[in-house]
C-alpha positions as protocol buffer text, in pm:
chain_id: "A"
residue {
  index: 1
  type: UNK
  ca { x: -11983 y: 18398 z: 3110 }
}
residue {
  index: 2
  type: UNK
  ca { x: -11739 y: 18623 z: 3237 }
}
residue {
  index: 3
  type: UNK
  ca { x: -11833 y: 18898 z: 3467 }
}
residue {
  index: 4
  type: UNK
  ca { x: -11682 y: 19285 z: 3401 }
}
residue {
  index: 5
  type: UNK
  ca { x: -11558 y: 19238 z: 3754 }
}
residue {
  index: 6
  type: UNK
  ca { x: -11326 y: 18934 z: 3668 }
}
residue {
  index: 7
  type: UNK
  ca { x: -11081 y: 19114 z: 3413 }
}
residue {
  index: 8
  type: UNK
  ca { x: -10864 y: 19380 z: 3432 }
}
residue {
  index: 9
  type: UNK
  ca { x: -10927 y: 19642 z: 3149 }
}
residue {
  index: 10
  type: UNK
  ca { x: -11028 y: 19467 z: 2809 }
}
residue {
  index: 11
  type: UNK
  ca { x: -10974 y: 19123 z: 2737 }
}
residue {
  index: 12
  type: UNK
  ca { x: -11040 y: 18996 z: 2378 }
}
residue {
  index: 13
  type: UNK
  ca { x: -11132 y: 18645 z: 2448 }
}
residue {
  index: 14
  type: UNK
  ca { x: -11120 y: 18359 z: 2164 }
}
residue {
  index: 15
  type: UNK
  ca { x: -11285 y: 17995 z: 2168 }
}
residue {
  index: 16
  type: UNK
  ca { x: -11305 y: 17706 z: 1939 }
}
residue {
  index: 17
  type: UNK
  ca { x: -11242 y: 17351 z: 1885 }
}
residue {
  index: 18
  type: UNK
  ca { x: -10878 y: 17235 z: 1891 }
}
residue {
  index: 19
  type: UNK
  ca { x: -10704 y: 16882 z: 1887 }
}
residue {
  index: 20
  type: UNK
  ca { x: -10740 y: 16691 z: 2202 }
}
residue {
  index: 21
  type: UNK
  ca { x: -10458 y: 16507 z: 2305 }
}
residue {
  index: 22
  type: UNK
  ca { x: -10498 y: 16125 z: 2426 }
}
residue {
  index: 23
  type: UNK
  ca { x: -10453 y: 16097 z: 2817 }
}
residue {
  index: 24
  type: UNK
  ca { x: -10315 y: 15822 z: 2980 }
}
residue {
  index: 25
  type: UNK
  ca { x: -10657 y: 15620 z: 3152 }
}
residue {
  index: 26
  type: UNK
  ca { x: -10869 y: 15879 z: 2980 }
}
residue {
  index: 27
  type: UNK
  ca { x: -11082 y: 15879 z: 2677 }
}
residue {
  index: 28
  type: UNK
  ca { x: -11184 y: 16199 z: 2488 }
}
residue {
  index: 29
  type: UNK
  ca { x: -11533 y: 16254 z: 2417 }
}
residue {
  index: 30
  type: UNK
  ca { x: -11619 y: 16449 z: 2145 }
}
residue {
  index: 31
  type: UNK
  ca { x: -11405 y: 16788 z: 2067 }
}
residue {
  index: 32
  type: UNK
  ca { x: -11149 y: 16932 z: 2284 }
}
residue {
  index: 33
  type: UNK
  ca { x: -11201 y: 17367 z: 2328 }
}
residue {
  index: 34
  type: UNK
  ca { x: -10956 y: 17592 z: 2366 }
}
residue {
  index: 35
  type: UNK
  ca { x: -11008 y: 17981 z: 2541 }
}
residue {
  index: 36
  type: UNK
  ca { x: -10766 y: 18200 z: 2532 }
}
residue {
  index: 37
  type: UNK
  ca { x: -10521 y: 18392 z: 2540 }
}
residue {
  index: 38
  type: UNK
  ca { x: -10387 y: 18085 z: 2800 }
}
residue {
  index: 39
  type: UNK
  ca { x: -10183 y: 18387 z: 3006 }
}
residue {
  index: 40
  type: UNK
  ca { x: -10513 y: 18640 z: 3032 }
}
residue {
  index: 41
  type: UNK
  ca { x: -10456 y: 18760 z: 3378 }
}
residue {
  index: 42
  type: UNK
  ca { x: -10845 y: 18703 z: 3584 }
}
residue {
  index: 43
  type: UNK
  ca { x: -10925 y: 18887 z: 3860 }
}
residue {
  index: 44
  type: UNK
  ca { x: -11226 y: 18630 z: 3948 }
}
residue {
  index: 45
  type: UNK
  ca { x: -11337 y: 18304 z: 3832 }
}
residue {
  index: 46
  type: UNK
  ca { x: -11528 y: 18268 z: 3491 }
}
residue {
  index: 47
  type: UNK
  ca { x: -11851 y: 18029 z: 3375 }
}
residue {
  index: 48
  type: UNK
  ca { x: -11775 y: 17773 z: 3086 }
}
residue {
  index: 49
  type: UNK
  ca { x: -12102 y: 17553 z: 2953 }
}
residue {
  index: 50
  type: UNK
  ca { x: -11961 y: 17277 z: 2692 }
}
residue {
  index: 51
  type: UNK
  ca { x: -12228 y: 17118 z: 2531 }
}
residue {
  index: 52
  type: UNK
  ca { x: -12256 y: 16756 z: 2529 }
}
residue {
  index: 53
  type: UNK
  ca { x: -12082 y: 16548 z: 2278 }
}
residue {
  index: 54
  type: UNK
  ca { x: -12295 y: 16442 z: 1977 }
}
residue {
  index: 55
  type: UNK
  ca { x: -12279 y: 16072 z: 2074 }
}
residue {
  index: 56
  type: UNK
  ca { x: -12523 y: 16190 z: 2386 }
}
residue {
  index: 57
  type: UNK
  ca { x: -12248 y: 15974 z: 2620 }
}
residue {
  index: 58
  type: UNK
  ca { x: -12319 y: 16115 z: 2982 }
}
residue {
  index: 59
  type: UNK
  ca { x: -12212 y: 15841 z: 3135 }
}
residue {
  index: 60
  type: UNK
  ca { x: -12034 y: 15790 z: 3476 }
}
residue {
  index: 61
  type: UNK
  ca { x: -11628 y: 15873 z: 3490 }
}
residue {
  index: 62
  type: UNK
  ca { x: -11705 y: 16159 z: 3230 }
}
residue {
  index: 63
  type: UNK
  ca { x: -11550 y: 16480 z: 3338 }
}
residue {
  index: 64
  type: UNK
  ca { x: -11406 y: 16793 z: 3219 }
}
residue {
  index: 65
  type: UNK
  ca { x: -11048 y: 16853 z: 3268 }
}
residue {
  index: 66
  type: UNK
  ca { x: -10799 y: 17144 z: 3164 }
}
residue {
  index: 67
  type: UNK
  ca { x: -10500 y: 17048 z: 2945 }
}
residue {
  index: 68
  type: UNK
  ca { x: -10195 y: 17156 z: 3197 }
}
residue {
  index: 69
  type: UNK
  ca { x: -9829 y: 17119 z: 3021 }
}
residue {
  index: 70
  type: UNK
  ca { x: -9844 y: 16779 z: 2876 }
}
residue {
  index: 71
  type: UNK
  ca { x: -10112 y: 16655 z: 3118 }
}
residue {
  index: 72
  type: UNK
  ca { x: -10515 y: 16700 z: 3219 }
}
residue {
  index: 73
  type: UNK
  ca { x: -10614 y: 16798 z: 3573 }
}
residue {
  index: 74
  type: UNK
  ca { x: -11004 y: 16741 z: 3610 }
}
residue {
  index: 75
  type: UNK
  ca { x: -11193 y: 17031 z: 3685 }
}
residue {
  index: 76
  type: UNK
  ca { x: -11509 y: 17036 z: 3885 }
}
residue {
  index: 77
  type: UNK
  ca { x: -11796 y: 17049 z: 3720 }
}
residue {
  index: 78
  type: UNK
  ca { x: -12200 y: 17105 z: 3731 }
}
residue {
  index: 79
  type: UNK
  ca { x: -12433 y: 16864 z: 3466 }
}
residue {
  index: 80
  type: UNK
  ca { x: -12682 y: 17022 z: 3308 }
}
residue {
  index: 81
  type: UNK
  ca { x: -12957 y: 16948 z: 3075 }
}
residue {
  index: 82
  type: UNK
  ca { x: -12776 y: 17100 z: 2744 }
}
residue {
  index: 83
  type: UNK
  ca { x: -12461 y: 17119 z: 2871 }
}
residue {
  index: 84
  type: UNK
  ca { x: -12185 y: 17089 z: 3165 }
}
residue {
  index: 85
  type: UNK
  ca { x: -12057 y: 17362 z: 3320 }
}
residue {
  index: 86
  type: UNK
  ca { x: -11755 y: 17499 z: 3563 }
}
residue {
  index: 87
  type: UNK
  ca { x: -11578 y: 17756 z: 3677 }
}
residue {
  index: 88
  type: UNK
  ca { x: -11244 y: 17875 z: 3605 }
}
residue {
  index: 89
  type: UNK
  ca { x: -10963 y: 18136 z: 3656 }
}
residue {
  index: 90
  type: UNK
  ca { x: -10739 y: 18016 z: 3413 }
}
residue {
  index: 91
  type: UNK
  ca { x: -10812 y: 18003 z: 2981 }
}
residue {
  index: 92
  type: UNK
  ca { x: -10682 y: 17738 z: 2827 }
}
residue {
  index: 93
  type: UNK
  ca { x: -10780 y: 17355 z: 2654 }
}
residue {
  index: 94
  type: UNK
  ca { x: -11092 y: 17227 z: 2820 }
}
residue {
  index: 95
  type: UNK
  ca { x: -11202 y: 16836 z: 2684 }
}
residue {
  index: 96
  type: UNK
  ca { x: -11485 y: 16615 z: 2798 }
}
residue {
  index: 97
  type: UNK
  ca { x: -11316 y: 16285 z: 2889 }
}
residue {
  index: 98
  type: UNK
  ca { x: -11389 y: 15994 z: 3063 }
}
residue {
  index: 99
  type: UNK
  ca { x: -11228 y: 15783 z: 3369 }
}
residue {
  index: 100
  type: UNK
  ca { x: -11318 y: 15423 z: 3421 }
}
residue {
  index: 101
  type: UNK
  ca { x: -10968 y: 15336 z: 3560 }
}
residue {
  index: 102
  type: UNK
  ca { x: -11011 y: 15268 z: 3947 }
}
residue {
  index: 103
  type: UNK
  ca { x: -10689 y: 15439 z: 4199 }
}
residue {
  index: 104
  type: UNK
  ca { x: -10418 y: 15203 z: 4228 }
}
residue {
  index: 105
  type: UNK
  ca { x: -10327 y: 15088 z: 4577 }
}
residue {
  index: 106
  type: UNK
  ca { x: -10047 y: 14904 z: 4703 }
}
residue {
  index: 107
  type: UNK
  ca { x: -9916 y: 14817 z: 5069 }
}
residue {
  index: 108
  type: UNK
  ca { x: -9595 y: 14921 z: 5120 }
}
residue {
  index: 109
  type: UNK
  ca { x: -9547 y: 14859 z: 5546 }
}
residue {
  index: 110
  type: UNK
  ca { x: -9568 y: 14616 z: 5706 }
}
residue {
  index: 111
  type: UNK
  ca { x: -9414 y: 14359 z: 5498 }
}
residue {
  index: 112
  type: UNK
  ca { x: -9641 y: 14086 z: 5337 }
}
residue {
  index: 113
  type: UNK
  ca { x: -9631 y: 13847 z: 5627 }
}
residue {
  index: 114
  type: UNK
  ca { x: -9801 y: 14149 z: 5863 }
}
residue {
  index: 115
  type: UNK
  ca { x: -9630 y: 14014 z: 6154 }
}
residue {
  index: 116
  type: UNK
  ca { x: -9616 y: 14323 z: 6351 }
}
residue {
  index: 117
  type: UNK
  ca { x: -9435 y: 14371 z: 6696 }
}
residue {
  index: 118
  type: UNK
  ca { x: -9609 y: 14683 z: 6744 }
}
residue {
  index: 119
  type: UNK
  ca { x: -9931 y: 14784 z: 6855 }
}
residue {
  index: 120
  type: UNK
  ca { x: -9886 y: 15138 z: 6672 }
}
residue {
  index: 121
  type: UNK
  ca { x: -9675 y: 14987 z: 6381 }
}
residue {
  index: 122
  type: UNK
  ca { x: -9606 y: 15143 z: 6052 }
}
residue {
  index: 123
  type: UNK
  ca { x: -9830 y: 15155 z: 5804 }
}
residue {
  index: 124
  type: UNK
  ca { x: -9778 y: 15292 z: 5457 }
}
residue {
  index: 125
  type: UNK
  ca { x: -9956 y: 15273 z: 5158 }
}
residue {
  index: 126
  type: UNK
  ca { x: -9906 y: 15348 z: 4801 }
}
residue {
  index: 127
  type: UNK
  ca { x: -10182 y: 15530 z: 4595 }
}
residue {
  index: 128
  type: UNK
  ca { x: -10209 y: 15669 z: 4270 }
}
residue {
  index: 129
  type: UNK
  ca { x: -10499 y: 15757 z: 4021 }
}
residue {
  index: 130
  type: UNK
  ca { x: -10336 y: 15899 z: 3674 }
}
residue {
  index: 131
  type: UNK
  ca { x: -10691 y: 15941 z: 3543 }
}
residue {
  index: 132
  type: UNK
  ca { x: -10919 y: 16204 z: 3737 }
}
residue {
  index: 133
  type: UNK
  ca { x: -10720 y: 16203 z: 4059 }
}
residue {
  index: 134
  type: UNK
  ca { x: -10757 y: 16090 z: 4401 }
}
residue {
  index: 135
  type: UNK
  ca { x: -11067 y: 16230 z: 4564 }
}
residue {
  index: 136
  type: UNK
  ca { x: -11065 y: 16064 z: 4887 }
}
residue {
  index: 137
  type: UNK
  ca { x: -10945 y: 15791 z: 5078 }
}
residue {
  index: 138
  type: UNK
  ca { x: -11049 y: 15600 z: 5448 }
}
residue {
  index: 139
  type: UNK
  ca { x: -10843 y: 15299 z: 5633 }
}
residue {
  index: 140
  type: UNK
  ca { x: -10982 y: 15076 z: 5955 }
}
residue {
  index: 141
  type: UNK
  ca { x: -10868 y: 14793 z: 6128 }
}
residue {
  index: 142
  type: UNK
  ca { x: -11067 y: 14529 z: 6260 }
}
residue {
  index: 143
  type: UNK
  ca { x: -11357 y: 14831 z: 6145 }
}
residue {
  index: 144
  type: UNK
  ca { x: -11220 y: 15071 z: 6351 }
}
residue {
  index: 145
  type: UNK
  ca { x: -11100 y: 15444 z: 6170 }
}
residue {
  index: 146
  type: UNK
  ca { x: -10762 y: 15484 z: 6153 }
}
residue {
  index: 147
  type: UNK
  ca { x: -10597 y: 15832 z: 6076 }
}
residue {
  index: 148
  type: UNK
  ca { x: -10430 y: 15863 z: 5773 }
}
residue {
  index: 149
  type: UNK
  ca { x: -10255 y: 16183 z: 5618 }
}
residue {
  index: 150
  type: UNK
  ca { x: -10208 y: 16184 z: 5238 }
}
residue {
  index: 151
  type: UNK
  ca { x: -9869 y: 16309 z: 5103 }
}
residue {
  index: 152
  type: UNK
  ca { x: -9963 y: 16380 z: 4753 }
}
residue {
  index: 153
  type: UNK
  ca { x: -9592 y: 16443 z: 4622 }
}
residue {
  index: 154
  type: UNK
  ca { x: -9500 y: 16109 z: 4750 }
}
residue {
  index: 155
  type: UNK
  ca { x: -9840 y: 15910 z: 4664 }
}
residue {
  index: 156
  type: UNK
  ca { x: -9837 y: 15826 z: 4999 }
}
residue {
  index: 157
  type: UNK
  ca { x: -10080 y: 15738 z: 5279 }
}
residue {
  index: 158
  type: UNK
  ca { x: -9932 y: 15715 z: 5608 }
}
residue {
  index: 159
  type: UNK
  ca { x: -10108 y: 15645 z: 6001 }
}
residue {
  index: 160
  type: UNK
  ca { x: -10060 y: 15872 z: 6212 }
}
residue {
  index: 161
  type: UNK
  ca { x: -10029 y: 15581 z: 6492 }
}
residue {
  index: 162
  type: UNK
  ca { x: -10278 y: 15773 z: 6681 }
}
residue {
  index: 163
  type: UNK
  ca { x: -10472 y: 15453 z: 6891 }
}
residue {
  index: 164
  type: UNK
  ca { x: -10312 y: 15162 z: 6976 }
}
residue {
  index: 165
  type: UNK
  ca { x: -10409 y: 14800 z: 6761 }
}
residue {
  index: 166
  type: UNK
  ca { x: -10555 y: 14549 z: 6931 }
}
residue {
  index: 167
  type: UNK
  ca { x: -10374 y: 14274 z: 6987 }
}
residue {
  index: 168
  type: UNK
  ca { x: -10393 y: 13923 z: 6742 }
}
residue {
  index: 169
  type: UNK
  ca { x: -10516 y: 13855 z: 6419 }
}
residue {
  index: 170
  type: UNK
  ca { x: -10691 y: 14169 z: 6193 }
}
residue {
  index: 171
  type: UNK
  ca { x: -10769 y: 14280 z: 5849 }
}
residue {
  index: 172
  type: UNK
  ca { x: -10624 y: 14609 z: 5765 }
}
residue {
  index: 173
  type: UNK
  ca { x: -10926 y: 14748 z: 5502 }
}
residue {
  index: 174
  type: UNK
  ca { x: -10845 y: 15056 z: 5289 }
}
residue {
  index: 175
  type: UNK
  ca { x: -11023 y: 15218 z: 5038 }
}
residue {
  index: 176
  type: UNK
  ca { x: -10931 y: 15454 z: 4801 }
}
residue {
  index: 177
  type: UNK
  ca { x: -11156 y: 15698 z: 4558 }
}
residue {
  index: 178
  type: UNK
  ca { x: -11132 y: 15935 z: 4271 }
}
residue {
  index: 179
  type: UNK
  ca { x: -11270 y: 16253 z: 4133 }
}
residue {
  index: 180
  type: UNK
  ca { x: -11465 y: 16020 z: 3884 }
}
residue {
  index: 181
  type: UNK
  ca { x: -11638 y: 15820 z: 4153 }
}
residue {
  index: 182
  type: UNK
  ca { x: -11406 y: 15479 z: 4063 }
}
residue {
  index: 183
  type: UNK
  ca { x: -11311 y: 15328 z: 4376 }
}
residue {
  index: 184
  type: UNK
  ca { x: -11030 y: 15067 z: 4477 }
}
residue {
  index: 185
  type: UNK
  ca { x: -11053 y: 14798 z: 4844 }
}
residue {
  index: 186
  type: UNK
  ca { x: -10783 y: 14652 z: 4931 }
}
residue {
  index: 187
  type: UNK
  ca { x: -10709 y: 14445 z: 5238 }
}
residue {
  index: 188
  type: UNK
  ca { x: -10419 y: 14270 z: 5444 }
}
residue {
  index: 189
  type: UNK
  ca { x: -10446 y: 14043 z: 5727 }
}
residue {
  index: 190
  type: UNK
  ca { x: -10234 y: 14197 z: 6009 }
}
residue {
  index: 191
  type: UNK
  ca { x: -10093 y: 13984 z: 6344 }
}
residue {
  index: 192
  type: UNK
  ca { x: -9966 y: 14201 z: 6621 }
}
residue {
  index: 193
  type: UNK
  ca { x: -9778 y: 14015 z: 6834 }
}
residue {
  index: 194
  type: UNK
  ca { x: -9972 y: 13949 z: 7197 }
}
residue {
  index: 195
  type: UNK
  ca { x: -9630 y: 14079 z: 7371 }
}
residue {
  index: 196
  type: UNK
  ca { x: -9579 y: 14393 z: 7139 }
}
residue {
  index: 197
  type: UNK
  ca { x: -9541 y: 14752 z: 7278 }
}
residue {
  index: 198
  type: UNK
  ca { x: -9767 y: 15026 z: 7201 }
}
């Protein structure tokens, strides 16, 4: 569906199957479609409905994503009865796929012990999803919120050291999500020091 409002002048669009390309922690399901011409300049957004695969697989972790150099970036999407749908401002190789590989999530400060001398020490933690993409993420200690930002470039979750730990024994508790609803916990037991400085 593309609106007479989204192109400038005529635009001779072209779709059919083409040959999906295998995605590291994705599986193809069923054909991959390509629109184009890939460079069509779009003023707006367009509608795309792909019709479910023949094997009927509608499964969680299935997504559409857009083919984007030599990788896939999923691409939001509505389910429908007959098909799945999305917008888009950009033509190009569309393929159902699906994700069942959870974010990976690693500690990277404090060290293993988690001796900390710090009340607001630093915490940094490594987290990448290769399938669908990270979606969302949360970290608490002891259950309470902790701010983290997300440096995407870096894969990196840092605190913002915004409260102050309590002192003694705690579980660090993060938890990591991504765009295909698979979901990674991981904890640490963290001792800050009863003489450590906020």
């Amino acid at each position: 569906d593309i609106p007479a409002e989204s192109v400038y002048g005529r635009l001779f669009v072209t779709a059919g199957t083409a040959v999906g390309v295998v995605a590291e922690e994705l599986t193809p399901i069923g054909p991959a479609y390509r629109i184009w011409p890939e460079s069509a300049p779009l003023r707006n957004g367009i509608t795309v409905s792909l019709p479910w695969p023949e094997s009927g697989d509608r499964g969680e972790g299935l997504g559409v994503y857009r083919k984007r150099g030599r990788s896939w970036r999923w691409v939001p999407a509505t389910r429908g009865g007959d098909s799945i749908r999305f917008e888009t401002s950009k033509l190009g190789t569309f393929q159902l796929m699906v994700d069942t590989t959870p974010p990976a999530v690693k500690f990277r400060a404090p060290s293993r012990s988690g001796a900390v001398r710090s009340r607001t020490p630093e915490i940094k933690i490594f987290i990448d999803d290769k399938g669908s993409g990270i979606s969302g993420w949360s970290a608490g200690y002891n259950g309470e919120w902790l701010l983290m930002v997300y440096d995407p470039e870096q894969d990196l979750l840092t605190w913002e050291r915004d409260v102050s730990l309590a002192s003694g024994s705690g579980e660090l508790l993060v938890r990591v999500t991504d765009n295909a609803g698979n979901e990674t916990v991981r904890s640490m037991q963290l001792t800050v020091d009863r003489k450590s400085v906020v």
